[in-house]
C-alpha positions in Angstrom: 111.4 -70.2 -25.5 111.4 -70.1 -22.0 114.6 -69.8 -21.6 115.1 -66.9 -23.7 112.3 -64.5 -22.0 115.4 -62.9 -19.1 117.2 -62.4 -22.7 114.1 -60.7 -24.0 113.3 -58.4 -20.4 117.1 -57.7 -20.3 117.1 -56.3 -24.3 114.0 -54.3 -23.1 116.0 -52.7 -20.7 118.7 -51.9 -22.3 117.3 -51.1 -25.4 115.2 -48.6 -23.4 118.7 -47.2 -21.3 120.2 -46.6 -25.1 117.3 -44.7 -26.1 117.0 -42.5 -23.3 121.1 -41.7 -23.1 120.9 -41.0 -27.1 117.3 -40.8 -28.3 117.4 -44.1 -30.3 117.9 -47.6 -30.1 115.5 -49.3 -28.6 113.9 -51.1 -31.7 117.7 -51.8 -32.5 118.5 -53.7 -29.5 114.8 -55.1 -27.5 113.2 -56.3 -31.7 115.3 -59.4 -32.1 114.9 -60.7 -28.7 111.0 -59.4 -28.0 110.6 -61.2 -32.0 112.3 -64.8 -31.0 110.1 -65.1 -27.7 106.7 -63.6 -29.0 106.8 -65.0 -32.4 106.3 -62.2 -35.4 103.0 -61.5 -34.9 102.6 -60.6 -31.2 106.0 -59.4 -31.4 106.5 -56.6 -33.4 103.1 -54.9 -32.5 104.8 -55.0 -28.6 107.9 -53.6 -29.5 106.5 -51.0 -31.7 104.4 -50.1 -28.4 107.1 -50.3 -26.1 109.5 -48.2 -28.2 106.5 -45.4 -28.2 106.5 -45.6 -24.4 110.5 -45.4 -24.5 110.4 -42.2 -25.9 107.6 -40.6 -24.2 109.4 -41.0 -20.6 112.1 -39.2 -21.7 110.4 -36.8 -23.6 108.3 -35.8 -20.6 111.1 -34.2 -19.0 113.3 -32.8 -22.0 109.9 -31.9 -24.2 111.2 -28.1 -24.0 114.6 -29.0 -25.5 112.8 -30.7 -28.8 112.8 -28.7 -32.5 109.5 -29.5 -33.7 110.2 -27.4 -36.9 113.1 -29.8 -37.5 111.3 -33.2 -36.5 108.4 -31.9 -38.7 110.9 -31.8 -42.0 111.7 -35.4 -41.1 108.2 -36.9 -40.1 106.1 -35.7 -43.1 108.1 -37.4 -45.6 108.7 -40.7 -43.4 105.1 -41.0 -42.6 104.4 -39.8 -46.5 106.7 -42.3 -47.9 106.6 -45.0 -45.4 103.5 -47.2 -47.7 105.3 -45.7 -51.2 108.3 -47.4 -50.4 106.1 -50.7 -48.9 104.8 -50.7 -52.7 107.8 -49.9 -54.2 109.7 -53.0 -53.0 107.3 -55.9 -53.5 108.7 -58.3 -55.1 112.4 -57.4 -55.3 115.0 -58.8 -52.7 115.2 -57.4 -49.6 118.2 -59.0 -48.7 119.9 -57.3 -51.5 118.4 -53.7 -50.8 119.9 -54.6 -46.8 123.3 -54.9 -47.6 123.3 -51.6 -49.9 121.6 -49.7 -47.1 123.5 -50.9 -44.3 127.1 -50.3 -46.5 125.6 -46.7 -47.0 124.7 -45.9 -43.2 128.3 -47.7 -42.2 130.2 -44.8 -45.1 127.6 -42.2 -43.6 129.3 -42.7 -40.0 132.8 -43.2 -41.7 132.5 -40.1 -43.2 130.4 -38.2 -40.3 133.2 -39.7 -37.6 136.4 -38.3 -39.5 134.4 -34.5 -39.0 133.1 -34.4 -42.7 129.9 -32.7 -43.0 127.3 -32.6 -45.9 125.3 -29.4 -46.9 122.8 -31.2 -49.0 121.2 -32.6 -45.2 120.8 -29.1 -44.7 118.6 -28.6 -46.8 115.0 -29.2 -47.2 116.0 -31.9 -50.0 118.4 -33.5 -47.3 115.3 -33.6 -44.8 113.2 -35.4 -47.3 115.7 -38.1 -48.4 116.3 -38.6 -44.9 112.7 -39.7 -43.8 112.1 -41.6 -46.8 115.5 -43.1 -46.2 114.4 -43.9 -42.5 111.0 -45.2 -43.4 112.6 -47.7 -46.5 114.6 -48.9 -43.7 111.6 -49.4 -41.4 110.1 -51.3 -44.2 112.9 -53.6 -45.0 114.4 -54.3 -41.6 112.5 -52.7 -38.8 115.7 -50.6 -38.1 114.5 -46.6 -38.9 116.8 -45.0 -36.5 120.2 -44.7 -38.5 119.4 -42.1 -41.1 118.0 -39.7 -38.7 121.1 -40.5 -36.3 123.1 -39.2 -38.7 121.2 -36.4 -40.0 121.6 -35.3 -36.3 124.5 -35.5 -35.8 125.8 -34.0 -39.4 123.3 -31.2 -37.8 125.5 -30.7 -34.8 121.9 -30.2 -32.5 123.6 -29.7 -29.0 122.8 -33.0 -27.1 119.5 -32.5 -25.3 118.2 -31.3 -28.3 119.1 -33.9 -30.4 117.8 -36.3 -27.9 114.3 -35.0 -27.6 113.8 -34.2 -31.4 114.8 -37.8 -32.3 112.1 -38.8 -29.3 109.4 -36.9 -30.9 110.1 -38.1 -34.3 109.8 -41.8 -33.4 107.2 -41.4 -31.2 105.3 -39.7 -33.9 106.4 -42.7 -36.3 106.0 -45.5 -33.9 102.4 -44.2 -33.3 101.5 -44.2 -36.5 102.6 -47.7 -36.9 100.9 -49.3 -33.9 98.0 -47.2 -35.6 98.4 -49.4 -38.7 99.4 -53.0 -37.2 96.9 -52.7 -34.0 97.3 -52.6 -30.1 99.1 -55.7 -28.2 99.4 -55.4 -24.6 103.2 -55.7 -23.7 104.0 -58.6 -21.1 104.6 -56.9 -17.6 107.8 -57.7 -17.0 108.6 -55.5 -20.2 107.2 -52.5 -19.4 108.9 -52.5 -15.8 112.2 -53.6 -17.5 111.6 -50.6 -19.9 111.2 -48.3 -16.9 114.3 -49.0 -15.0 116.1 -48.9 -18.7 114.9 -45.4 -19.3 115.5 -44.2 -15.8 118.6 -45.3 -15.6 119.5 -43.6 -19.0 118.0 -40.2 -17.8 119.9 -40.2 -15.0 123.4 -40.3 -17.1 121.9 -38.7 -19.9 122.7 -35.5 -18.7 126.6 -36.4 -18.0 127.2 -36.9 -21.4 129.3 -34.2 -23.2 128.6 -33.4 -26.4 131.4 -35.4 -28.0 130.7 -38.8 -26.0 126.6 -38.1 -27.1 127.6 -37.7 -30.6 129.8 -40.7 -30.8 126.8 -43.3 -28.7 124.2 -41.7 -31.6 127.2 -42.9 -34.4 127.7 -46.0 -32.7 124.2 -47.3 -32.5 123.7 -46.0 -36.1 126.6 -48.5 -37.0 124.9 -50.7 -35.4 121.6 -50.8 -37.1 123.9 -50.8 -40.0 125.4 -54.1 -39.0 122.2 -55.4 -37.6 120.5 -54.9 -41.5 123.6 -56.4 -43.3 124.0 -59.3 -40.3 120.5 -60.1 -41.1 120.6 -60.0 -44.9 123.4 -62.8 -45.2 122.4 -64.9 -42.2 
């Protein structure tokens, strides 16, 4: 275990860069390592709290550029349906309900990456389905982020805004977790790794042009994808 702690303080930091540069990630890339070194129970409550501090730092300098009207659409139905879905799926296979997911976020960037757009996430209907979509996925694999990656980016939000609405939105969410699962004091090597991360990503941030932006939000979105269906048939 030991050995895998640099492994874990790297993730946090690059996690961290990843959600700073795109506005998510960090769950995606710092859970698995943070998990394997603190064990399930200490570990998920510390990434849960790190991921809320790795959007606030961002946020506090591109706050202005977020659409609260638009996070709004997509919390209240994620934070609604977030213990529905809990109650839903007891009792039927997760690993199953992975793979289907993580196929349908992997056609969602297919489709979203060749320039198709959809209407329907337009729509109030679209924003619903959305944040029950991303809290399901929370649920089964701890991986929330794709769904509203692509709702984004079907959107077309110019960059910062994109950025700083997907920070409020899981800040908003991650709080409310850490609200339900408790407070655990994140290591301190973390939360200076997470620092440099989200600095660092700041800093470049602002050099990304629209299309490169779009393309890292479709990219870690895949990845989520691959990270649920990975998980399922390991």
């Amino acid at each position: 275990m030991i050995g895998l702690e640099p492994v874990a303080v790297a993730a946090v930091a690059v996690g961290a860069f990843a959600q700073a540069a795109t506005g998510m990630g960090f769950s995606l890339v710092a859970a698995p390592a943070l998990v394997a070194v603190l064990g399930p129970h200490r570990g998920v409550p510390t990434v849960l709290l790190l991921a809320v501090l790795a959007s606030v730092l961002p946020l506090s300098r591109g706050w202005r550029h977020a659409r609260p009207r638009d996070a709004g659409r997509l919390l209240v139905p994620a934070l609604l349906g977030m213990p529905v879905v809990a109650w839903l799926l007891r009792g039927l296979d997760i690993r199953v309900l992975s793979v289907v997911t993580g196929c349908g976020v992997l056609a969602g960037v297919a489709l979203l990456a060749r320039g198709v757009r959809s209407p329907f996430l337009q729509r109030p209907a679209g924003a619903w389905l959305t944040g029950v979509a991303s809290a399901a996925l929370n649920v089964i694999g701890g991986v929330g982020g794709p769904p509203i990656g692509l709702y984004a980016a079907n959107a077309g939000w110019p960059g910062r805004e994109s950025r700083a609405t997907m920070h409020v939105f899981f800040l908003a969410q991650n709080v409310a977790t850490v609200a339900l699962l408790g407070f655990v004091l994140p290591p301190w090597p973390t939360v200076a790794a997470l620092a440099v991360g989200a600095a660092t990503g700041m800093a470049l941030s602002s050099r990304l042009t629209p299309t490169t932006a779009r393309t890292a939000v479709l990219t870690v979105s895949s990845a989520g994808a691959l990270a649920l269906i990975g998980t399922a048939i390991a």
